[in-house]
MITIKE-843696 format. One record per atom (N, C-alpha, C): x, y, z. Coordinates in steps of 0.2 Angstrom, whole numbers, plus 5000, padded with zeros to 4 digits. Atoms other than C-alpha are relative to their C-alpha. Example, Ala and Ser with C-alpha at 12.3 -4.5 7.8 and 13.67 -1.06 7.14 Angstrom:
2
500449945000/506249785039/500450065000/499649944999/506849955036/499650055003/
END
This chain:
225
499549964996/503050494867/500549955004/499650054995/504550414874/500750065004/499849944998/505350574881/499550045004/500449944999/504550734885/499550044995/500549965005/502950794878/499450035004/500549944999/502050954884/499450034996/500749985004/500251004878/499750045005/500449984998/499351134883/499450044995/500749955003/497651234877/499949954992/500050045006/497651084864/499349954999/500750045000/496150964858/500249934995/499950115004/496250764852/499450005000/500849995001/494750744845/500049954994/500250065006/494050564834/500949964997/499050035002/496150494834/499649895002/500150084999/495950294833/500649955000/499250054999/497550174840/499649914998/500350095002/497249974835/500149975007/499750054998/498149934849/499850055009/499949974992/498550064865/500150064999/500049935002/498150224866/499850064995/500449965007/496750314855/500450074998/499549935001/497850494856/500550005002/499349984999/499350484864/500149925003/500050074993/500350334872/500950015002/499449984999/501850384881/500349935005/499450034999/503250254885/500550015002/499150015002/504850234891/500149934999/499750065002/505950124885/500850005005/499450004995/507550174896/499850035004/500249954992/507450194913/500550065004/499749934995/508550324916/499650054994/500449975004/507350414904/499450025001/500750005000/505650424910/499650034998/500449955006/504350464896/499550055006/500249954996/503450614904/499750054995/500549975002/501850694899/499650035002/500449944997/500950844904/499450014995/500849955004/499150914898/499650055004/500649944998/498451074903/499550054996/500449975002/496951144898/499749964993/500150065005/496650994884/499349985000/500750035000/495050924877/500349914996/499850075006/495350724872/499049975002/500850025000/493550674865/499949974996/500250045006/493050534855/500449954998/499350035002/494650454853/500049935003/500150074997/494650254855/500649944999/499550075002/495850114855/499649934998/500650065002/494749974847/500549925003/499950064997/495849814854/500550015006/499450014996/497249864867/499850025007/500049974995/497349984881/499850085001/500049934999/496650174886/499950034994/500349955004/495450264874/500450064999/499649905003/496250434874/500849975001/499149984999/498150404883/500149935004/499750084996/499050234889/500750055004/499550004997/500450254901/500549965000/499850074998/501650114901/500850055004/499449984996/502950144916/500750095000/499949925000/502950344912/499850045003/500449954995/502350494922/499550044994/500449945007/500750594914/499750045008/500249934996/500050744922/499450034996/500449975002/498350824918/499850065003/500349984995/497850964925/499550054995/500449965002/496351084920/499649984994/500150035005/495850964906/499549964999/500650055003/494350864898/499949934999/500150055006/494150694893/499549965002/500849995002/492450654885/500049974994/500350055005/491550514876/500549954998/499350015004/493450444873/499649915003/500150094999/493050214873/500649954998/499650045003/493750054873/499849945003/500850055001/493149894871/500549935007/500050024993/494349824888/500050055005/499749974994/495149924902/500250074998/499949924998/495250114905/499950054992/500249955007/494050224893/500350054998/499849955000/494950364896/500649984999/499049995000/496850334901/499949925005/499850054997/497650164905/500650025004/499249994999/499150184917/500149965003/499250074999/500550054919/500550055003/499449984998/501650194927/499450055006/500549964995/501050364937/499750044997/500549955001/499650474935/499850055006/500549964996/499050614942/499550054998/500649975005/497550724938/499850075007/500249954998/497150894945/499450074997/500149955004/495650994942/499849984991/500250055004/495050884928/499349975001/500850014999/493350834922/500249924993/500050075002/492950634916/499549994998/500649995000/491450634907/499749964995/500350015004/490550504899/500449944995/499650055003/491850394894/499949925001/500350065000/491750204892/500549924999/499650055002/492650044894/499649935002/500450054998/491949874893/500249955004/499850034994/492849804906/500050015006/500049984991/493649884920/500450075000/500049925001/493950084922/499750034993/500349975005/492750184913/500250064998/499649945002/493850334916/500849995001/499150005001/495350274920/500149925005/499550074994/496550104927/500450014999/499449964998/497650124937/500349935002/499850075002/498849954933/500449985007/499650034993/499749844947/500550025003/499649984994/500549914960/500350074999/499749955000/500650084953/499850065003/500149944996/500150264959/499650054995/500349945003/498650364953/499650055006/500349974994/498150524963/499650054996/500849975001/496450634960/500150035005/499949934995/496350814966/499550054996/500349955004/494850924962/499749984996/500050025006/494450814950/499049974997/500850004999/492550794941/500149924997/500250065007/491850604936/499549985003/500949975001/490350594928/500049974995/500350035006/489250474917/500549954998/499650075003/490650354915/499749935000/500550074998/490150154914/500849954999/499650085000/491250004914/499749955003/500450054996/490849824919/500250005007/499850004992/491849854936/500450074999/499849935000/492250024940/499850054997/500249945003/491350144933/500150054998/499549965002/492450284934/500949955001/499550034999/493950194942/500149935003/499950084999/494650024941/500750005004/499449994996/496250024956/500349925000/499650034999/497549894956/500750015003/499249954998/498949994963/499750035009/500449944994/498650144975/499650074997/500049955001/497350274971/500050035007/500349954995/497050424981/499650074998/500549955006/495850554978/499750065007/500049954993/495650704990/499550064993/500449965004/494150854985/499749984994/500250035004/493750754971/499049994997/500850055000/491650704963/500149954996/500250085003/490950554959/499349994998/500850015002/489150544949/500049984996/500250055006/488250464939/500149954998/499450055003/489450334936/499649945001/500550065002/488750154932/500549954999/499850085003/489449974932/499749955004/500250064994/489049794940/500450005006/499750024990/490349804955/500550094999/499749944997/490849984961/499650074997/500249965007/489850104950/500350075001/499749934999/491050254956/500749974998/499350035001/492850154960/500049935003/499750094996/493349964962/500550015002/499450004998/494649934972/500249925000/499950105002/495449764967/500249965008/499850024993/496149624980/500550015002/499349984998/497449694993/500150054998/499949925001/497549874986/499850025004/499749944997/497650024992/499550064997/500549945002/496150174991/499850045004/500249964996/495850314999/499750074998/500349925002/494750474998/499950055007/499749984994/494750615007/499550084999/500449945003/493350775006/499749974993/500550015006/492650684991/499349985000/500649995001/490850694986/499849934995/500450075004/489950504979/499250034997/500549994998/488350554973/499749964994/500350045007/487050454962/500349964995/499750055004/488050314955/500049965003/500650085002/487350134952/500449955000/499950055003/487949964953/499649945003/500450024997/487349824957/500349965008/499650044993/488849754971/500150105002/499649954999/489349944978/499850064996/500149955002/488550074972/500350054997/499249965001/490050184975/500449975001/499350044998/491350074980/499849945002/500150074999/491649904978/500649995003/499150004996/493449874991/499849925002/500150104998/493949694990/500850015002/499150024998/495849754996/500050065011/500249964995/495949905010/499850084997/500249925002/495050075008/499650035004/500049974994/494950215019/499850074998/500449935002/493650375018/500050065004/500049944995/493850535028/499750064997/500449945000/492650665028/499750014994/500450015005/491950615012/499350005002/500850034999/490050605007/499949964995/500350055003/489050475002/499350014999/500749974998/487350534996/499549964991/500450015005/486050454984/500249924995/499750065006/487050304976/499649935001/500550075001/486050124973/500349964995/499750064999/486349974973/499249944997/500450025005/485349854960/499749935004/500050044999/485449694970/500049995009/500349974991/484949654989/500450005007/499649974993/486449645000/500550034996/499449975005/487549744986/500450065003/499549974998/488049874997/499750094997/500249955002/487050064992/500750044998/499449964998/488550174998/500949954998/499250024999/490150055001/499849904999/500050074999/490149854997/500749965001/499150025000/491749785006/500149935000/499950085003/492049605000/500649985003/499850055001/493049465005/500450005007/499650004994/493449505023/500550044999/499549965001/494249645018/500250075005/500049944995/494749835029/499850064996/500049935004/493749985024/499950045008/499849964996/494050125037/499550074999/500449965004/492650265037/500150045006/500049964995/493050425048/499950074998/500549955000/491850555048/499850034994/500250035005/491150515031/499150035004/500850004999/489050545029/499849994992/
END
């Protein structure tokens, strides 16, 4: 898509890209154009990009929008099992389940300096080697949000890269594993408000159960448990 492309009550199901984007990959190419992509009520499941970027949808310097929507089992063998974004993202009300990348976001990377927000959103059973659900090098934000299950070596919920920007806000961490950060690994600034942290483990001895903040870094934690 390098325009506008609207889906709803739709289903991507076993689609395979070589390169970026197992189902969809939406692009601009002119900036006074911005490719633009909505999904309501969508199932993308199974769908893999075998060498590039984002099992189910890439973004590159586009807006996508998710709201009410699935995405399930979708893989990729580097960064973000589910959806790679190089532009904006946001997700509302959306469930992340089980997706897989062998690097860095299991459900989704959010690319340098750009803006992913998370609202209501379910992630569950994701794995990557850093971020489990979410790999951040931009700014994410994640308000109402859950986080379980999720599994990597450094953040087993969200990595936050060096010098970004993450913040959550009423969201729920629970039972997700790594060995640096259980639930978060913050090597930039990241800031929690009124969230919980309940159950998450950490594989190694000063790794950090709940929050592991590296490298002399600001994490901010205000009435959080």
């Amino acid at each position: 898509n390098r325009n506008l492309l609207v889906v709803n009550d739709s289903t991507f199901t076993e689609n395979t890209s070589a390169k970026r984007g197992g189902a969809v990959m939406n692009a601009t190419v002119d900036v006074q154009n911005i490719a633009t992509f909505t999904a309501t009520s969508t199932l993308f499941s199974e769908n893999m990009a075998s060498t590039g970027f984002g099992g189910a949808v890439y973004n590159d310097e586009g807006f996508v929008s998710f709201d009410s929507s699935t995405f399930a089992q979708n893989t990729f063998v580097m960064d973000g099992g589910a959806v790679y974004s190089n532009g904006t993202f946001t997700s509302n009300a959306s469930t992340y389940s089980g997706n897989t990348a062998d690097s860095k976001g299991g459900a989704l990377f959010n690319d340098t300096d750009k803006l992913a927000c998370s609202t209501e959103d379910l992630f569950t059973g994701n794995q990557a080697y850093n971020g489990g659900a979410v790999f951040n090098k931009g700014t994410f934000t994640s308000n109402s949000s859950t986080f379980s299950g999720n599994t990597s070596s450094s953040g087993g919920a969200l990595f936050n890269d060096r010098d970004k920007l993450a913040s959550s806000t009423e969201d729920l961490f629970i039972g997700n594993t790594a060995a640096n950060g259980g639930a978060v690994y913050n090597s930039g600034t990241f800031t929690s408000n009124t969230s919980t942290f309940s159950g998450n483990t950490t594989t190694s001895i000063n790794g950090g159960g709940a929050l592991h903040n590296a490298d002399d870094k600001l994490a901010i934690v205000n009435g959080s448990t």
